[in-house]
C-alpha positions as CSV (number, residue, x, y, z in Angstrom):
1,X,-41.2,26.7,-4.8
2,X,-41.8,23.3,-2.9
3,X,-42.7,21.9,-6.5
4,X,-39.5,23.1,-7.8
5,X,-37.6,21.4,-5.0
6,X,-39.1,17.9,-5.4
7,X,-38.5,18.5,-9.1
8,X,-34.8,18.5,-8.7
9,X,-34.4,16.1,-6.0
10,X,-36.6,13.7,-8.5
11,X,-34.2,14.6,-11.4
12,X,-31.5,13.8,-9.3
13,X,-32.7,10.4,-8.5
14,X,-33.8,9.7,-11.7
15,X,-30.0,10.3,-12.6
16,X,-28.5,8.2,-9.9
17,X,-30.8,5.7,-11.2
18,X,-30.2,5.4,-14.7
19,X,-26.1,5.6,-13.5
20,X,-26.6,2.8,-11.3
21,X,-28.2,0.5,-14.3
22,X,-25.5,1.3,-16.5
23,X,-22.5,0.4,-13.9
24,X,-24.5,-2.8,-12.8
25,X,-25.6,-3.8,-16.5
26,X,-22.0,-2.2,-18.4
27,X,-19.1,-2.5,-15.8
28,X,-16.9,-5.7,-16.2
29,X,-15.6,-7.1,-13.1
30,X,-13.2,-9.0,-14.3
31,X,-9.5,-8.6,-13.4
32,X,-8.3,-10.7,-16.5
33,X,-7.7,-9.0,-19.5
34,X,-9.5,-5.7,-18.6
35,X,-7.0,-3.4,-17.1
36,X,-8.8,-0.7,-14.9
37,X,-9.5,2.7,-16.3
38,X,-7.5,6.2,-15.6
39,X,-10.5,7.2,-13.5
40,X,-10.7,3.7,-11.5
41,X,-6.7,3.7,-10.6
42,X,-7.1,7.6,-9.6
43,X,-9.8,6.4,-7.2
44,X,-8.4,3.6,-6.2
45,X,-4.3,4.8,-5.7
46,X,-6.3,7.4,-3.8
47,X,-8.0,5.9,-1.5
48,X,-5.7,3.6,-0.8
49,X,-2.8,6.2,-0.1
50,X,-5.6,7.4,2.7
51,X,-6.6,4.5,4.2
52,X,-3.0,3.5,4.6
53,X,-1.9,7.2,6.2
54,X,-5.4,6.7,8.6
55,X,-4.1,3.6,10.0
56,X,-0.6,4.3,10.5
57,X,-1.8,7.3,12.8
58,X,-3.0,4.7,15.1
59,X,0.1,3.9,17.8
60,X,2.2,0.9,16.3
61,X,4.6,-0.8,18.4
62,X,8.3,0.9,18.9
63,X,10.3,0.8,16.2
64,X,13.7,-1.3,16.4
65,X,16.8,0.6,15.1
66,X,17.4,0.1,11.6
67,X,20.8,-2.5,11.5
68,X,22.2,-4.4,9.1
69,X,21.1,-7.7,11.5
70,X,17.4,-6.3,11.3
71,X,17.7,-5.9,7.4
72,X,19.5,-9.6,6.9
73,X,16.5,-10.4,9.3
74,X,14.3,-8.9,7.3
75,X,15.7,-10.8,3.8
76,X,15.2,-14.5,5.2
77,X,11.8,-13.2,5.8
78,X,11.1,-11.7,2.8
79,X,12.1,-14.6,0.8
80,X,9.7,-16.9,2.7
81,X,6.8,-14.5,2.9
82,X,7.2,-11.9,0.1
83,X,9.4,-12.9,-3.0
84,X,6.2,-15.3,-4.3
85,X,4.6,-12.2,-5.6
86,X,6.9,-9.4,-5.4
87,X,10.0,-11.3,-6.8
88,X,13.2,-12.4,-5.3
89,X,15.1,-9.0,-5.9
90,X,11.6,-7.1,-4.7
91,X,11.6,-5.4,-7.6
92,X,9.9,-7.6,-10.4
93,X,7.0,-9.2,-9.8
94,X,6.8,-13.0,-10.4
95,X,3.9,-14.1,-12.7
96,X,1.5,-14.9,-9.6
97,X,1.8,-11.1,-8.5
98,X,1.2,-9.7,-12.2
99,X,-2.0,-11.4,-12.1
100,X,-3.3,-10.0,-9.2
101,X,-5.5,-6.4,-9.4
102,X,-3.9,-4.5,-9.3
103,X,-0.6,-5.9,-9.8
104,X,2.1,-6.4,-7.2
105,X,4.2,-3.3,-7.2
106,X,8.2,-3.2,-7.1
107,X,8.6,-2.8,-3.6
108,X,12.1,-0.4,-4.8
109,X,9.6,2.1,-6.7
110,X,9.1,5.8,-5.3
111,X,5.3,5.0,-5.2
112,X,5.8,2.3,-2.0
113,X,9.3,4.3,-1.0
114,X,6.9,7.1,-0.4
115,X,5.5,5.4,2.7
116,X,6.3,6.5,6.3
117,X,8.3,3.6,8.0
118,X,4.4,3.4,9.9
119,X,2.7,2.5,6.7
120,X,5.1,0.2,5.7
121,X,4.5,-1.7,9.2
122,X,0.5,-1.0,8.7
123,X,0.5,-2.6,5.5
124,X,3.0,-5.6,6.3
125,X,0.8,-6.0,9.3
126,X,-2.4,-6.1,7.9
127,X,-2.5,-6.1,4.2
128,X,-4.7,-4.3,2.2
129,X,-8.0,-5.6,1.6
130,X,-9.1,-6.7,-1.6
131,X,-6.0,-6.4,-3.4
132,X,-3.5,-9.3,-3.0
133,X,-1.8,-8.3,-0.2
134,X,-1.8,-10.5,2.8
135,X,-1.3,-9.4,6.5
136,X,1.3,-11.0,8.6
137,X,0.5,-9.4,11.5
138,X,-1.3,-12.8,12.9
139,X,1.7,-14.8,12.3
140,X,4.7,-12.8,12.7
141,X,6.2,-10.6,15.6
142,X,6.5,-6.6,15.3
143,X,10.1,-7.3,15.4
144,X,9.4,-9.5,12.1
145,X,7.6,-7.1,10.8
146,X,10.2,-4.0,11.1
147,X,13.0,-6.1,10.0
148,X,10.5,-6.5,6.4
149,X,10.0,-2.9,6.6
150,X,13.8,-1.9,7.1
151,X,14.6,-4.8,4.5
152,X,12.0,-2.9,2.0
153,X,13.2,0.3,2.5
154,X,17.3,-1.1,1.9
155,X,15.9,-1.9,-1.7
156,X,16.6,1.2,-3.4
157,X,20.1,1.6,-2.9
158,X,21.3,-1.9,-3.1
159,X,21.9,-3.2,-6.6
160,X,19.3,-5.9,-7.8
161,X,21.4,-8.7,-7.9
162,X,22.9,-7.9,-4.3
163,X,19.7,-9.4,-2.6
């Protein structure tokens, strides 16, 4: 019975094994011209999406109320800190953020809209490692920092060429 154990536990690692020589000898790195696969972007959108919700359960400071001040606030700061990637109407990318990897999202799309008001502030805050995404949280009050996050979520219902 003990025999049979260390046989599996030595298949097993003999499986690992040969899966780690094929990533480290087969798996491009590269973020130019070598879109990630189906699998990698599942992983990744995942574990991003978790991270981000992790965070924001941590206390962030008070939230300012949502004006239109905070959200003209939030534009002037947007288009110093933000529209270099994410594009002026914060919808299309500008060339620099379509060559990051992944690419900088439109900031209008359901997949960032989907944030809690939180994870907006957590990411504006601190970025997101390896990904593009600086934080601002070093540079730039909480106040700052909500008046981006109301600015971002004012995107959807504000015509493009309104910002």
């Amino acid at each position: 019975m003990l025999g049979r154990i260390f046989s599996i536990i030595f298949l097993v690692i003999v499986v690992i094994c040969i899966g780690a020589y094929f990533t480290f000898t087969h798996f491009n790195i590269s973020a130019v011209g070598n879109p990630p696969g189906r699998i990698e972007t599942f992983l990744a959108t995942q574990a991003r999406h978790r991270m981000i919700a992790r965070a924001a359960e941590q206390p962030v400071p008070a939230e300012p109320p949502d004006t239109k001040d905070n959200q003209a606030d939030g534009h002037v700061l947007y288009g110093s800190l933000c529209a270099g990637c994410h594009g002026y109407d914060g919808r299309t990318p500008t060339p620099l953020g379509n060559s990051f990897s992944p690419t900088a999202p439109s900031l209008a799309s359901s997949d960032v809209q989907q944030y809690s008001n939180a994870e907006l502030f957590v990411v504006i805050h601190g970025g997101i490692r390896l990904s593009g995404m600086p934080g601002f949280g070093n540079a730039h009050s909480s106040d700052e920092i909500w008046s981006l996050v109301h600015f971002v979520r004012s995107l959807p219902s504000v015509p493009a060429r309104a910002h």
